[in-house]
C-alpha angles and dihedrals in degrees: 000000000000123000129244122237148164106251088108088056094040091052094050091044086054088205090316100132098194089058096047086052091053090058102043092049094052089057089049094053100035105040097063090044083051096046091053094042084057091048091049092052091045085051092053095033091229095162099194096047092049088050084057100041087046085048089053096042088050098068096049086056086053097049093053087055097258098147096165088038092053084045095059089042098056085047092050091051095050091048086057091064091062084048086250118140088199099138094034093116100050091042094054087052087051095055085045095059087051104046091050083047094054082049090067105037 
């Protein structure tokens, strides 16, 4: 599985630390409040609302440099659509390499 990483936000912040700490610290507050908004919609199946939580979640994967992962996630999201949880899996594993990352920055 690839790592994430801050090259993306690095890049944006173009050396301003203040900005490079804003970002990081959106993802810090918004990805955890994502991740359980997806579980919650998973809880409940409610198929639409899993498709926007995995939307919102997607571009925080894209941000932290994940390119495959953004890859599966788009797939997942667009399975959702046909009410299929094909994906579920990879995507989970996805959130949880994240959330162990933001752990760490």
């Amino acid at each position: 599985m690839e790592k994430p990483n801050l090259n993306y936000i690095e890049e944006l912040a173009r050396g301003d630390k203040t900005i490079k700490k804003t970002l990081i610290d959106v993802i810090k507050n918004e990805f955890p409040e994502e991740k359980q908004d997806y579980y919650n919609s998973l809880e409940q199946q409610a198929f639409k609302k899993i498709e926007e939580n995995v939307h919102r979640l997607k571009h925080k994967i894209s941000i932290l440099g994940l390119e495959k992962s953004y890859e599966i996630a788009n797939e997942f999201e667009h399975n959702l659509r046909e009410h299929s949880l094909k994906k579920q899996k990879d995507f989970e594993e996805i959130l949880a390499v994240i959330s162990e990352y933001i752990e760490t920055i």
